[in-house]
C-alpha atoms as one frame of an Amber mdcrd trajectory, in Angstrom:
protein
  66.406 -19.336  39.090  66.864 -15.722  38.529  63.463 -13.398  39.365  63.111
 -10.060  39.412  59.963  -8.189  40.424  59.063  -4.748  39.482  56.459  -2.580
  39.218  55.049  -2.738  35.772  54.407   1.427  35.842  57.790   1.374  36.205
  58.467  -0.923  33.505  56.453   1.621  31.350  58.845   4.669  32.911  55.406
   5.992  34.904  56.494   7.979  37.792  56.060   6.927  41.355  56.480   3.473
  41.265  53.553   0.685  41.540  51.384   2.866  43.795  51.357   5.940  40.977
  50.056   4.395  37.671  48.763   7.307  35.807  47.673   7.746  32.239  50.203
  10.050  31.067  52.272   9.991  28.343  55.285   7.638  28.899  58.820   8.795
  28.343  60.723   8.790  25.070  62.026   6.102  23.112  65.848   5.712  24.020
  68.353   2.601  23.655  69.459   1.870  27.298  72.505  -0.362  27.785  73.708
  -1.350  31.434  76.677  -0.349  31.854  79.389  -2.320  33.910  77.522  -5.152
  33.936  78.315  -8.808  32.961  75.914  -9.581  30.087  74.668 -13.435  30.022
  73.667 -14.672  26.669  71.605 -17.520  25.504  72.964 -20.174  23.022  73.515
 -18.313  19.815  71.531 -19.775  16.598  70.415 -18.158  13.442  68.835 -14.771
  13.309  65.211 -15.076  12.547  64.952 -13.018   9.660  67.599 -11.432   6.935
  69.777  -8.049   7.414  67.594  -5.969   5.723  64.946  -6.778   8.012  66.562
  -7.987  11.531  67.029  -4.014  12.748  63.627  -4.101  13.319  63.913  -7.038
  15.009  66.636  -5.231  17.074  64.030  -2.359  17.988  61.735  -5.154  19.676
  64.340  -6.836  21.478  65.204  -2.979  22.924  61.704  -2.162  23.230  60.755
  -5.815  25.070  64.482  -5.258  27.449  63.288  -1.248  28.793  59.695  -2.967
  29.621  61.907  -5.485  31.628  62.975  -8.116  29.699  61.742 -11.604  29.623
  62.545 -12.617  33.222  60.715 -10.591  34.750  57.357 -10.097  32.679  57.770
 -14.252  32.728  58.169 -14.355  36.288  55.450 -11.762  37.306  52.480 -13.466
  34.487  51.108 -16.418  33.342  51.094 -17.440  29.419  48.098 -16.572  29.135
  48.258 -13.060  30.712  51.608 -12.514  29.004  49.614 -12.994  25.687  47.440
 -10.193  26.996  49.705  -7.802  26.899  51.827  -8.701  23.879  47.970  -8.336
  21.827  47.746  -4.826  23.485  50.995  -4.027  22.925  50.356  -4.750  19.378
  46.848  -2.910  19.050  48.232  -0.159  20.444  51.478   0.406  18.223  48.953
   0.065  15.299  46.320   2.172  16.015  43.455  -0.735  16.186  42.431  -0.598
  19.906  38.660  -0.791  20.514  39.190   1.494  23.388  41.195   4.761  24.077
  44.494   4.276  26.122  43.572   7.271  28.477  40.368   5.222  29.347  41.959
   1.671  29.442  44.991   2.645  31.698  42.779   5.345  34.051  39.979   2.124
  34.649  42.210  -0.762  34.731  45.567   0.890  36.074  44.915   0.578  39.734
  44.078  -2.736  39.438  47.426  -3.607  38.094  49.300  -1.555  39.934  47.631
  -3.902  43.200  48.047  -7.609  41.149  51.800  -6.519  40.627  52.205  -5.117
  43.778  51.247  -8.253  45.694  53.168 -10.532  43.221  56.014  -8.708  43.744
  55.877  -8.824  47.484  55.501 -12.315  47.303  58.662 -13.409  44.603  60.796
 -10.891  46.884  59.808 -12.697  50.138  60.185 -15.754  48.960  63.853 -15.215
  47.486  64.956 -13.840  50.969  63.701 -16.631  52.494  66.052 -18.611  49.991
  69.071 -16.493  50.927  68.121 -17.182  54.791  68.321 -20.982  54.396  71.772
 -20.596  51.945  73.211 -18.745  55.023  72.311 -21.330  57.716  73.435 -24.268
  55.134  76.652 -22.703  54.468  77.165 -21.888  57.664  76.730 -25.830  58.924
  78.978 -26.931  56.320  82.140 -24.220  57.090  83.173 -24.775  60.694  85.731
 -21.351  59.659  82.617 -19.224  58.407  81.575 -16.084  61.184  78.261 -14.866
  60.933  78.849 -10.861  62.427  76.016  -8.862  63.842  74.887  -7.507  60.517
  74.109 -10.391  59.202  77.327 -10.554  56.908  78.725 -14.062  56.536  82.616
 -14.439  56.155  85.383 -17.041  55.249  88.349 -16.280  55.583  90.265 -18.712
  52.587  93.450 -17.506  52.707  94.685 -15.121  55.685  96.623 -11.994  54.218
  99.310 -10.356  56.101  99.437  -6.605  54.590  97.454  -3.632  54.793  93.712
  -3.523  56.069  91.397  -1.346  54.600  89.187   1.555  55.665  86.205   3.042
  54.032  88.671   5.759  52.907  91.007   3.390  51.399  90.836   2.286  47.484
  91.656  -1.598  47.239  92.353  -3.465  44.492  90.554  -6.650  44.418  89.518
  -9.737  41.850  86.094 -11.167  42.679  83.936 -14.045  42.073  80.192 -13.244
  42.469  77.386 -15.541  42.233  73.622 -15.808  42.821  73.001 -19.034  45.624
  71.679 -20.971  42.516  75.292 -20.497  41.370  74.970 -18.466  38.988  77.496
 -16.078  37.586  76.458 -12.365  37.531  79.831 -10.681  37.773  83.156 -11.810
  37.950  86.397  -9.796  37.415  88.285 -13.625  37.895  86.422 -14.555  34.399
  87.272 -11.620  32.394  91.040 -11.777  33.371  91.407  -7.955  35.287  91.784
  -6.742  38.661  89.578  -3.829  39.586  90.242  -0.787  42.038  87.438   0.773
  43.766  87.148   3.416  46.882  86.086   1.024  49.371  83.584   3.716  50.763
  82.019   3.652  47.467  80.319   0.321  47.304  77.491  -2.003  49.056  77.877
  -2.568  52.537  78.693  -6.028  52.547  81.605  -5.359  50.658  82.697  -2.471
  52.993  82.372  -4.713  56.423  83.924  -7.843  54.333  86.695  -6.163  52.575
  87.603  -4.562  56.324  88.176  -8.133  57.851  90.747  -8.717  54.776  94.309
  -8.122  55.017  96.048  -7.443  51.914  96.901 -11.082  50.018  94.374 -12.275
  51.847  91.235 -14.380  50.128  87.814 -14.813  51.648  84.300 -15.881  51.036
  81.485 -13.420  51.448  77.819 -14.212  51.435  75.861 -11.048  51.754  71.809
 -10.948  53.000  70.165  -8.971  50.882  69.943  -5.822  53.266  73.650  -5.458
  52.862  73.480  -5.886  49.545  71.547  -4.310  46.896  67.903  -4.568  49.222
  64.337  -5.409  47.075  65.527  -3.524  44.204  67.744  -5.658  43.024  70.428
  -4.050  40.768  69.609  -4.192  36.747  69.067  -7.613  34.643  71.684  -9.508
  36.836  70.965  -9.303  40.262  67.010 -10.305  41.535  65.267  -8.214  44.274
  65.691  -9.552  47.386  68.745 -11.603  46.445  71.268 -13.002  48.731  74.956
 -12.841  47.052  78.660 -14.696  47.481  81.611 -13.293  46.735  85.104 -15.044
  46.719  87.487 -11.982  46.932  91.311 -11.561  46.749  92.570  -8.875  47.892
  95.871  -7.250  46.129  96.400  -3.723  47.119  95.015  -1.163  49.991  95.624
   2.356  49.430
């Protein structure tokens, strides 16, 4: 199950994170698309209303995905809370709030900022605890997999007999990376392209993997979350706190 948890205020582009929910004005309206990410899509079906009026549509969908999407609103409230908001959202776009904003986010921000806070802490905790039993499983089930001091996991699949990389070397690599659920976030394998990166340049995992490779070598990496991308998480794909596996080739070092 993918979960991400973070700080509403941020959600609402308030500086200074959970702890710093103020009553200022938010930022401006502006479309933001992830770059270099691998999108996943539901099942497509019809569009819910006709073109003339489905661009409006569109600006919810962008409004809903900057305030975090429905992962991780779903994941952080109930229904019932989640109604909550959507009815202030609502009252608030159309100017038919009983109460001014200034007063409703200065009393009642705090309070959030702590229910979020904890339920945060919690989601992240337990997905790290996740990633900690996916290590010792896979671990028990691949006699070849090394466990090094970091943390890192690695398995070697195929042993390469070229070049081995430094953190000042670029490599060329295809990847496979999944969630321990399984799930695809990223994979250069699926979309049909080799990528070249300066090692140096990327998570840590990566740079203490990809420096046990030789070149046409292939290996497993499962990377704790430290090594990875920590209880931030990186954008819609990868969950705070998430533990990750790679499969990587690797074609070039130079």
């Amino acid at each position: 199950m993918r979960i991400a948890a973070k700080s509403i205020a941020s959600f609402l582009a308030f500086s200074g994170g959970a702890s710093a929910f103020t009553a200022r004005q938010s930022t401006s309206f502006v479309s933001r698309v992830a770059a270099g990410s691998t999108a996943r899509f539901m099942s497509s079906g019809p569009m819910p209303y006709d073109d003339d009026k489905m661009p409006f549509y569109a600006l919810g969908v962008n409004l809903a995905r900057q305030v975090g999407g429905q992962s991780n609103l779903k994941t952080l409230l109930e229904d019932d809370e989640l109604e909550i908001v959507l009815e202030a959202f609502g009252d608030t776009i159309k100017g038919t709030s009983t109460q001014s904003d200034q007063v409703v986010l200065t009393t009642y921000g705090p309070a959030l900022n702590k229910i979020i806070q904890e339920r945060s802490i919690k989601i992240v905790d337990r997905v790290k605890k996740e990633g900690e039993e996916y290590i010792a499983n896979f671990l028990d089930c691949n006699e070849d997999a090394v466990k090094t001091d970091s943390g890192l996991v690695y398995c070697a699949m195929k042993e390469g007999e070229g070049a081995q990389p430094a953190l000042s070397n670029t490599v060329e690599v295809h990847y496979h990376g999944t969630l321990t659920d399984g799930t695809v976030f990223d994979s250069s394998v699926d979309r049909g392209q080799t990528i070249s990166f300066p090692l140096g340049g990327v998570i840590k995992g990566w740079q203490e993997g990809l420096a046990m490779m030789k070149e046409g070598g292939k290996a497993t990496l499962v990377i704790p979350s430290d090594l990875a991308y920590g209880d931030n998480g990186s954008g819609d794909t990868i969950p705070p706190g998430a533990t990750l596996k790679f499969e990587v080739e690797l074609f070039k070092v130079s």
